[in-house]
Structures are given as C-alpha cells and as structure tokens.
Wavefront OBJ file of the C-alpha trace (Angstrom):
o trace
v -0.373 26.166 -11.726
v -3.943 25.363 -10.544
v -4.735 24.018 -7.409
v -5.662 20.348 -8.777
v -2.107 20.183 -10.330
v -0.771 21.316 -7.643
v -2.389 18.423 -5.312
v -1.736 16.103 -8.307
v 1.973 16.658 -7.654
v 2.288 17.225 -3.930
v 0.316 14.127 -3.585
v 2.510 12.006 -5.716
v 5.883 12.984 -4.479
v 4.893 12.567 -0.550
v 3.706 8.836 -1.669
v 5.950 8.228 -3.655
v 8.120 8.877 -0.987
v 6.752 6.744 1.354
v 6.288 3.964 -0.696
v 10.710 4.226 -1.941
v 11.285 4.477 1.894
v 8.744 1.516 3.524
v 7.907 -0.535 0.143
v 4.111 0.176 0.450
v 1.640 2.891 1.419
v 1.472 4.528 -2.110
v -1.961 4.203 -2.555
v -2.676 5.459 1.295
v -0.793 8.107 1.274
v -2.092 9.609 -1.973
v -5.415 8.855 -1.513
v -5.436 11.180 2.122
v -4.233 13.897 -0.333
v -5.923 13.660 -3.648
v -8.854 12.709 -2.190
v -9.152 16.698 -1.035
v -8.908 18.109 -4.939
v -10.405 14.891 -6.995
v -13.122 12.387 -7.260
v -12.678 8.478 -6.719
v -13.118 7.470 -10.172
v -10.892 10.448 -11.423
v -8.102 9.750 -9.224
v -8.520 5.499 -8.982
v -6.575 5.185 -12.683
v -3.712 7.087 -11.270
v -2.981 5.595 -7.933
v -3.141 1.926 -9.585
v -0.680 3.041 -12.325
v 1.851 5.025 -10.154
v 1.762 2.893 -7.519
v 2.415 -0.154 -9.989
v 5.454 2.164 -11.763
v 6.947 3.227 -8.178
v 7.136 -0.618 -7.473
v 8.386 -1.570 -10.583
v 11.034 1.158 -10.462
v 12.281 0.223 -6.780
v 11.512 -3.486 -6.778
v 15.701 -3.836 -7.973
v 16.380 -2.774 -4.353
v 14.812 -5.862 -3.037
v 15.489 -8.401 -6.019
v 18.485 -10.464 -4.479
v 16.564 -10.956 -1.414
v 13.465 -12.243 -3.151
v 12.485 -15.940 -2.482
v 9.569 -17.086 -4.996
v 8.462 -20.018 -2.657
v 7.640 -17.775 0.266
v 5.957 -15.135 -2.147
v 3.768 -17.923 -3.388
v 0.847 -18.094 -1.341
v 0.471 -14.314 -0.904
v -0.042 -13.764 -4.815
v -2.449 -17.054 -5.106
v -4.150 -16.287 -1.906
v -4.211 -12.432 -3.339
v -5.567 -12.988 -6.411
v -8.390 -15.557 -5.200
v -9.313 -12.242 -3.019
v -9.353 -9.566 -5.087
v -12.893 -10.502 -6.807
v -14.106 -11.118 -3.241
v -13.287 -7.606 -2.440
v -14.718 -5.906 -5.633
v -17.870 -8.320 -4.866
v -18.179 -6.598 -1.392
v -17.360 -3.204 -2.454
v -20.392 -3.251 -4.349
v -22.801 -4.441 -1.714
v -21.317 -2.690 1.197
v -20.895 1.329 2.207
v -17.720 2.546 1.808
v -17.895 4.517 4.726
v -17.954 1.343 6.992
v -15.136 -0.248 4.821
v -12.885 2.913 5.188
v -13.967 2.757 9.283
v -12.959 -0.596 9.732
v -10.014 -0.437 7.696
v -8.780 2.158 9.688
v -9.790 0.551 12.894
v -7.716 -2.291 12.410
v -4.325 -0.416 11.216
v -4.930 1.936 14.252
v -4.906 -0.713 16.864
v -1.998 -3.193 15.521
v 0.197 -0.011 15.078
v -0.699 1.866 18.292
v 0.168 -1.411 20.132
v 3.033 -2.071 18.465
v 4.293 1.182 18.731
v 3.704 1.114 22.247
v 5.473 -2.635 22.683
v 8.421 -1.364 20.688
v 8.996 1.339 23.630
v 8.529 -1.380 26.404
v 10.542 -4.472 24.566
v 10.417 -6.335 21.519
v 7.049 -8.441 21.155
v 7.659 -12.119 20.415
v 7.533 -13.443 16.760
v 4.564 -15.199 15.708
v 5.292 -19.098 13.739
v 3.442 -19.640 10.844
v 3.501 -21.777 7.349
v 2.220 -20.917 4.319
v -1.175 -21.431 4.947
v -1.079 -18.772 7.306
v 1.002 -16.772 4.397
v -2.091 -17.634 1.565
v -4.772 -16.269 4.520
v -3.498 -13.181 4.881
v -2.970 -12.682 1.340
v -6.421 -13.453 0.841
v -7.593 -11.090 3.193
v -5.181 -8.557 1.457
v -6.855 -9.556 -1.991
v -10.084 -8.643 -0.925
v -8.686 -5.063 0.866
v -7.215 -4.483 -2.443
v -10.303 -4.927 -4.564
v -11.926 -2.753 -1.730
v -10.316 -0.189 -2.611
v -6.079 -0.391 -3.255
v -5.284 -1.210 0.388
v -3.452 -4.100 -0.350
v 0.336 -3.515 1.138
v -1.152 -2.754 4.364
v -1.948 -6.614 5.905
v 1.660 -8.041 4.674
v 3.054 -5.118 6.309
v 1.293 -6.479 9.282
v 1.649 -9.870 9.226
v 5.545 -9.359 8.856
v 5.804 -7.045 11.491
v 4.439 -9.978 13.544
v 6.357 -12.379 12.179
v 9.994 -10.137 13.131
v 11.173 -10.505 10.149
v 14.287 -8.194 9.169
v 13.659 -5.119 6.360
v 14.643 -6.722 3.767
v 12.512 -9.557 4.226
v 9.593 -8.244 4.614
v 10.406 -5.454 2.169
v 10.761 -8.771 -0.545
v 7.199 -9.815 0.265
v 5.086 -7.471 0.447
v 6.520 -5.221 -2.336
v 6.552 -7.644 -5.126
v 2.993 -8.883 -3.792
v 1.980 -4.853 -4.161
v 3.414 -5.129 -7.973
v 0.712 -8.312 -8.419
v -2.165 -6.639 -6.581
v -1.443 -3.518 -8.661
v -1.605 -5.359 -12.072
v -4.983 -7.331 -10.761
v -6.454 -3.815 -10.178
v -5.220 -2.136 -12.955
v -6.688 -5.008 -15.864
v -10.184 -4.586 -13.854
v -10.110 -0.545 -14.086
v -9.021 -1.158 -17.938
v -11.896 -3.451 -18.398
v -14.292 -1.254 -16.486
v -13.712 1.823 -18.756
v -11.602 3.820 -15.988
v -8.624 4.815 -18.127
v -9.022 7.608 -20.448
v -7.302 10.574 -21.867
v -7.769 12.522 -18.521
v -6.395 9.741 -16.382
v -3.106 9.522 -18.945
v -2.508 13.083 -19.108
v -2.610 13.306 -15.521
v -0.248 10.146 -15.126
v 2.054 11.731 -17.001
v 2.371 15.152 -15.498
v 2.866 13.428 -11.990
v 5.646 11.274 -13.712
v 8.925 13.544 -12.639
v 7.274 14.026 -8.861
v 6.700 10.426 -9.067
v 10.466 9.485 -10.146
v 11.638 12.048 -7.676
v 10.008 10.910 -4.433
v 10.601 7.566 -5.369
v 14.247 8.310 -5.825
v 14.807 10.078 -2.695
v 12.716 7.316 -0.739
v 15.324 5.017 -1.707
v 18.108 6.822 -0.427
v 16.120 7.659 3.054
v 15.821 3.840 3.304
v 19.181 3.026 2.796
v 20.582 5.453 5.797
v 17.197 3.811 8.216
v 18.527 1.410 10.543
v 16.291 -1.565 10.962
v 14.629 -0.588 14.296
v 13.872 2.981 12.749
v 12.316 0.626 9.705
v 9.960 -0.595 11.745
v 8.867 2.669 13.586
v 8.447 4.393 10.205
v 6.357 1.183 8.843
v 4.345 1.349 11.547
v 3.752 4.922 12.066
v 2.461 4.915 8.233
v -0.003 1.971 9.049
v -0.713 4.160 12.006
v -1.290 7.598 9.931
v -3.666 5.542 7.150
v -5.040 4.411 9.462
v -6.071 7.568 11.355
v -7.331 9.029 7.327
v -9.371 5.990 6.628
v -11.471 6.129 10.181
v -12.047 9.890 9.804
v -12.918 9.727 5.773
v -15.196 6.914 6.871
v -16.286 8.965 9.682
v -17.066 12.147 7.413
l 1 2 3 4 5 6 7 8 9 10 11 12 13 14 15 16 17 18 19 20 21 22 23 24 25 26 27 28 29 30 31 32 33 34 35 36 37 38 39 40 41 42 43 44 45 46 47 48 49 50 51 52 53 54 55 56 57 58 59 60 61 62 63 64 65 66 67 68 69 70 71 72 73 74 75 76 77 78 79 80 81 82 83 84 85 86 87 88 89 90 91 92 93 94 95 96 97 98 99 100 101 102 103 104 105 106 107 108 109 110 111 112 113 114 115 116 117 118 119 120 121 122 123 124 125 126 127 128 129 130 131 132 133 134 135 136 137 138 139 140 141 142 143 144 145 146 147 148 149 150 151 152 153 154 155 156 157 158 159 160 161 162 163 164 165 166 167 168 169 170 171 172 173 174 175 176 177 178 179 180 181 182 183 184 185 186 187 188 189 190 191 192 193 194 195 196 197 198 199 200 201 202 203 204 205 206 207 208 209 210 211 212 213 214 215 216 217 218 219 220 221 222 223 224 225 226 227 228 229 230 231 232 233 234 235 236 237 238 239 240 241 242 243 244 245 246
C-alpha cells in the first residue's frame, strides 16, 4: 500500500467519523489530512462526493426530526451564497481565507468551551431572516472552499437548540451545499478517472467510519454533543489558521 492510499483511507475513515458522530466536519477533517499527501484540485472531487454520500447515508438518522419550513432559508440563503464565495475565491488569497476562517471557529469555540465549564450561555432569538443570513454567509464559505457545515453548527449552538435539532439543519443543508459544489466541480472539468478511482477505493473506509460515527452518537449524551461539536469547530479551526499561516 503506498503512502497516498494510505492517507486516502486514513483520511476518509477519521472524517467520516466525525461527520456520522457531529453531522458535519467531513470536509474539515479530511482536508487537515489529505491535504499532507495530495493537491487541492486532486483531492476537491473527493471531499465533495464523500462528504455528499456520508450525508446521504446518515441523513435517515435525522429524517423524523426534519422540519422543511425551518430548513428553508438556510438552503435559499445558501445557494444565493455559494457563487458569492466562488466569486471571492478567485479574487482573494487563500491563505487569508483559510486565516480568517480559522480565526472565527477558534474564538466562538474557545469561548464556548470555556462558558460550558462556567454555566450554560443564554440562547440567542432569531427568525428566519436571521436563519437565510447565516446561510448566506455559509454559501459563500462553501464556495470558498467546502466549509459550509461549520456556521449552522454555530449559529445552533447559539441558538441552544437540542442534537437533534440542530443535527436536522445543518446536515440536510450540508447535503444541498454538497450538490451546489459538486455540479460546479462537474462543470469545471474536476471529475475524472483519477478522482473516481480514488472515490471508490475510499468507499469501504468511508461506509465504515460513517457507520461507527453513528453508533458513537447514539451512546453521546446531549451535553457531550455539544463538547464534541465544538471541539471539532475548535480543531478546524486550529488547521485552517496554521495552513493559512504556512
């Protein structure tokens, strides 16, 4: 086994880990590893395409909790974003993206982490304008470069709301994001025989991770939930600053 099939799989099992046990953080995740053995355009096809199977494959956990008229705004807000983020992915440096990416996940998730060991921090009210605003912002992340799960994960962390509901927004918005990105990689020439044969091969570490993600969720109380969300917004966060850094 070489060493780029061996980060191929690796890779895919740890994210698709995370992503069965929080509902998002495929795409960060595998990107931190990959990112050591393969180059951005190489590896782009098959983070959009697992990412979208993983939440395809898991988004059963979360169906009977699913309300379409809260989801709403998040997908239209979403996909008004995503050319706004492909627009300023060509005009900015990806270094500063990556920084302030990172910046931003570090300090909502250090705080937060730090409020959950004083007490609980007060839910914040909001309608679905406030929903379609921070899935535009998300929209643009995304076309920036996949980090679309990472604001939702946020914004419903501030909003308290239990697992399961935030699990029921921002995974099904993930699935829309992911379909977005994947039609723009398709029309940009991205996908190719290397990018399928590599899909494929990551397939079983892919259904695997996924699987036992799932189960780890199940046995996660919902306090532990939130410290394992937020200590993977935390860890992308720390990758993103020091990729954007290097």
């Amino acid at each position: 086994m070489t060493f780029e099939i061996f980060l191929l799989l690796a890779g895919c099992f740890l994210a698709a880990f995370a992503s069965g046990l929080a509902g998002f953080a495929f795409n960060l995740v595998a990107a931190a590893i990959l990112l050591h053995g393969m180059a951005p355009q190489q590896m782009a096809p098959v983070l959009v395409l697992g990412s979208l199977l993983i939440q395809l494959g898991t988004l059963g956990a979360i169906w009977p909790t699913l309300r379409w008229q809260v989801l709403r705004p998040y997908v239209v807000g979403g996909i008004l974003g995503t050319p706004l983020g492909v627009w300023v992915l060509a005009r900015v440096e990806a270094s500063a993206i990556a920084t302030g990416v990172g910046l931003l996940l570090v300090a909502f998730a250090g705080l937060a982490l730090l409020g959950l060991a004083r007490r609980p921090m007060a839910a914040v009210q909001a309608g679905p304008g406030a929903d379609a605003t921070v899935g535009l912002a998300s929209g643009i992340l995304g076309g920036i470069g996949g980090f679309s799960g990472a604001l939702p994960a946020i914004w419903a962390e501030l909003k308290g709301l239990r697992p399961e509901e935030a699990r029921a927004i921002f995974q099904p918005f993930i699935v829309a994001m992911q379909v977005a990105a994947a039609l723009a990689l398709l029309a940009g020439g991205f996908f190719g025989r290397d990018s399928s044969r590599m899909l494929l091969m990551a397939l079983p570490a892919l259904a695997l991770g996924a699987w036992l993600g799932v189960l780890a969720q199940r046995r996660v109380p919902a306090e532990g939930f939130r410290r394992v969300v937020l200590g993977l917004l935390l860890a992308s966060g720390l990758v993103l600053m020091l990729e954007g850094l290097t």
